[in-house]
Every structure is written in C-alpha cells, then in structure tokens.
C-alpha positions in Angstrom: 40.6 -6.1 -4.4 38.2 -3.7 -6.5 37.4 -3.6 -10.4 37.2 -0.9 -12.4 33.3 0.0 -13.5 33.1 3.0 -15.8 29.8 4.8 -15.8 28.2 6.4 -18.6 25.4 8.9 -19.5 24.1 9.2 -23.1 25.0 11.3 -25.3 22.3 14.4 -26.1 19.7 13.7 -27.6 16.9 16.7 -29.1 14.9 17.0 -26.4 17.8 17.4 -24.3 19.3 19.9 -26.2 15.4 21.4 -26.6 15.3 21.7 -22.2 12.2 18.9 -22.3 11.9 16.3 -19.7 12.5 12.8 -21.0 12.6 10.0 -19.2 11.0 7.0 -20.6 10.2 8.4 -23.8 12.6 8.7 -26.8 14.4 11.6 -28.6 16.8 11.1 -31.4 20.5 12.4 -31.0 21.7 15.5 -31.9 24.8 15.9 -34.3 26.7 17.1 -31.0 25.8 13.4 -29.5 26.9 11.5 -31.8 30.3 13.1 -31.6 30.2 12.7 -27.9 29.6 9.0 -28.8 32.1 8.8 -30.7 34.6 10.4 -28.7 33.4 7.8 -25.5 34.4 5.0 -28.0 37.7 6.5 -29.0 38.4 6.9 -25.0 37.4 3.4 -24.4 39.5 1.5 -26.9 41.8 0.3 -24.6 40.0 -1.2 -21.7 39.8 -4.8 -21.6 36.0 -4.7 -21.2 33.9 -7.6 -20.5 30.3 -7.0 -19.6 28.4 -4.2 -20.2 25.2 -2.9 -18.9 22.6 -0.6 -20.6 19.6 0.9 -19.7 16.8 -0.6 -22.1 15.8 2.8 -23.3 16.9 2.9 -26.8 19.1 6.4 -26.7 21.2 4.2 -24.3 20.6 0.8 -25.7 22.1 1.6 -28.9 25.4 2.8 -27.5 25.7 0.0 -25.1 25.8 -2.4 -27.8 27.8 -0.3 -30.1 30.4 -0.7 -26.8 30.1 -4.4 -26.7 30.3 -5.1 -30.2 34.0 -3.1 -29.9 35.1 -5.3 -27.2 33.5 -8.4 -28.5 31.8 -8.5 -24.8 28.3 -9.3 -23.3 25.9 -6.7 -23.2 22.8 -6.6 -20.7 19.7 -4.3 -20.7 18.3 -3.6 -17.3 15.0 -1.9 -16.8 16.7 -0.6 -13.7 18.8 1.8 -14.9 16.3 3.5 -17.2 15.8 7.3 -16.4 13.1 8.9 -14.0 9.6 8.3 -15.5 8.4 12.1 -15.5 4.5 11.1 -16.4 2.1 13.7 -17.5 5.5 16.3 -17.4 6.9 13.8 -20.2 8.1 15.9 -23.1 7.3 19.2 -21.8 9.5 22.4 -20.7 9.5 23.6 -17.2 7.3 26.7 -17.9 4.9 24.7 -19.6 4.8 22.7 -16.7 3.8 25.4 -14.0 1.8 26.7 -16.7 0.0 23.8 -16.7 0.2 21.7 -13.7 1.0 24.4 -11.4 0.0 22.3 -8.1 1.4 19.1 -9.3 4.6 20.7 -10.2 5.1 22.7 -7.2 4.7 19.7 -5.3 7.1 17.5 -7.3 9.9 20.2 -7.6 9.2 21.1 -3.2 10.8 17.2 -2.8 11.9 15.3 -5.6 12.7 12.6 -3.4 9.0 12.1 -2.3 6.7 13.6 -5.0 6.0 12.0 -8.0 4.5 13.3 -11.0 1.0 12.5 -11.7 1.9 8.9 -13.6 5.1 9.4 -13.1 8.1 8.4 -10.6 9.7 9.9 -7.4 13.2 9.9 -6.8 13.4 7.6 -4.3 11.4 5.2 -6.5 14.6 5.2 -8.9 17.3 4.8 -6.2 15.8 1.6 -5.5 15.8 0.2 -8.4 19.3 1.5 -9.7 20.3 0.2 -5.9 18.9 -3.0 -6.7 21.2 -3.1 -10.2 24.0 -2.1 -7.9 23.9 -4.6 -5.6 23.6 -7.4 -8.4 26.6 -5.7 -10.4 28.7 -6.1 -6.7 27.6 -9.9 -6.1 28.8 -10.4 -10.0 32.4 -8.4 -8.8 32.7 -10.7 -6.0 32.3 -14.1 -8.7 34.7 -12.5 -11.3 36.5 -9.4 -10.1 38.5 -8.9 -13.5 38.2 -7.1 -16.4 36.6 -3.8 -16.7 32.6 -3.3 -16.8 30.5 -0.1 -18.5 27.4 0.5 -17.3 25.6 3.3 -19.4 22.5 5.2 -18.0 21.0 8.3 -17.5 21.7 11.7 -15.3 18.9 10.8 -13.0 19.7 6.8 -11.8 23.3 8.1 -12.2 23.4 11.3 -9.4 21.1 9.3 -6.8 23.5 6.1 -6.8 26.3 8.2 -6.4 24.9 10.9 -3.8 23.7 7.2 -2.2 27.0 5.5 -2.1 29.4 8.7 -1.8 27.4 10.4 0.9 24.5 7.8 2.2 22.2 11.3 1.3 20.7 11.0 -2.2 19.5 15.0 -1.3 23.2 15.2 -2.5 22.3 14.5 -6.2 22.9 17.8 -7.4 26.2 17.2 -6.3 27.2 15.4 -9.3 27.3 17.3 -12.8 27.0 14.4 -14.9 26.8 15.7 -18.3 25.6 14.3 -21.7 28.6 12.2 -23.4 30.5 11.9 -20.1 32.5 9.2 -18.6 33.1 8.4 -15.1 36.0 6.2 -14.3 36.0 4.1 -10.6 36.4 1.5 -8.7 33.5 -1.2 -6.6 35.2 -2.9 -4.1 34.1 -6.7 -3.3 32.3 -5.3 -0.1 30.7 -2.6 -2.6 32.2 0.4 -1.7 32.6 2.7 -5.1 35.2 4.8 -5.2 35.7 8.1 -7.9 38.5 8.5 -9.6 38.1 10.6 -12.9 35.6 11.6 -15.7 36.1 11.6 -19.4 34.7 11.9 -22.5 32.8 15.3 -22.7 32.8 18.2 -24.8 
C-alpha cells in the first residue's frame, strides 16, 4: 500500500529573484510568488489532505498554514526541513562571495557535500536532518496510510532527499530542478520507498 505525499517548494521570494543566498534568513515574496501560491492552492483543492508539514522558516510557514486552513487539516513545523544555513555567505551574491571569501568559497563550492560555510552548514548536515523528518513522516504512513500529506520546504532539503532516496547518491542533487512555486506529486510506500510521479504548479 503507499500514500500519496506531495512536496512543495516556496514560492519566490526577493532575494530569490535578486540571486542572494538565503537560507535561514527571511526575504518577502515577490508579486510573481504569490501567484505561484496561489496557483499551488488552486491545484490542490481537491486532495483530501490531512496533515501538513512546513518548514518553520516563515516564507514557508505561512503557506503551510494557508494549506491547512483550506483543508481544515493539521499543520506541523519542523526545524528539519528548513533550508541550508549559508552562514557568513547569508544574503550575499556569488561574486560578492569570491570577492570576499575567496578561500572559504572555493572550498564550499569544491564539495558541497563536505564544506560548510564559515557559520554555516554542509550538505550532508541537511540530508540528515531532512532524513530524520523522512523517516518520521514513513513511521506516521505506516499508523495511518490514508489521506494525502504536503510537506512544503525548500530547493536544498528538497534535491538531497530525493537524489538520497531516488539514487542512494545525494551528489545527484542537481538532478532535480525544483523550482519556486512547484509541486511534486508521489507516492512513500509503508517500507519508505518514494516513488515520482508528476510535478505541478509552476510558472
């Protein structure tokens, strides 16, 4: 038996659309993301929805509980799904970045999975947690397999679960465009195998 989990990233926000790394930080929406919001709404009228899971950053948190309060569902924020913490790059464009943290950045951009940021996070340090979300959203399948759940997050947590479960090789991130506003449509097995089955929702 599987369920259906739809996965989300948030819509664009202005640092997004300005090419600045954000990660825990916050950036308000642009007008082109709140049309992608609206649009992931419109698409997801008809599920029967009954939990919903949200990073705690509030570009995400806001949408999660705009979702539940649709479906009259509970909504969870998990730390764990929050996006790569990019420390002292926070904010700043990649030139200004080699500009100014040439060594660092070289470093950090040489293995992603590895390097972190000064202050900041590596990539495997977010698999683990996003991994550790998983595994509690698959142990909450196997109580109560029906109904649809959301789970809305960011490009980051998003590409290394995937790349993880797809391929067992989170190098394979960039194999997933997830863009801002999109929708991805699958199902988790009771055993916790995910499988793809569409995408929705952006421009």
């Amino acid at each position: 038996m599987t369920t259906q989990v739809i996965w989300i990233r948030h819509a664009q926000t202005l640092a997004n659309q300005e090419q600045r790394y954000l990660g825990h930080a916050d950036s308000p929406l642009t007008e082109v993301g709140l049309q992608q919001e609206q649009r992931l709404l419109k698409a997801l009228h008809r599920e029967r929805i009954v939990a919903v899971y949200g990073s705690d950053l509030p570009r995400v948190a806001k949408f999660a509980a705009c979702i539940a309060a649709d479906h009259q569902s509970r909504v969870t924020f998990v730390p764990e799904l929050r996006e790569m913490d990019f420390g002292v790059f926070e904010g700043m464009r990649y030139p200004d970045i080699m500009e100014n943290f040439p060594d660092e950045a070289t470093a950090f951009y040489g293995d992603l999975l590895h390097n972190r940021p000064p202050k900041g996070e590596s990539g495997l340090d977010v698999l683990r947690r996003v991994r550790h979300f998983y595994y509690m959203l698959v142990k909450e399948i196997q109580e109560e397999p029906l109904g649809t759940r959301v789970v809305v997050s960011h490009g980051g947590p998003l590409r290394l679960l995937f790349a993880d479960l797809q391929f067992g090789d989170p190098l394979r991130h960039f194999d997933f465009g997830i863009a801002h506003g999109m929708g991805v449509r699958s199902s988790v097995s009771v055993t916790g195998r995910l499988t793809i089955l569409s995408t929705f929702g952006m421009q």
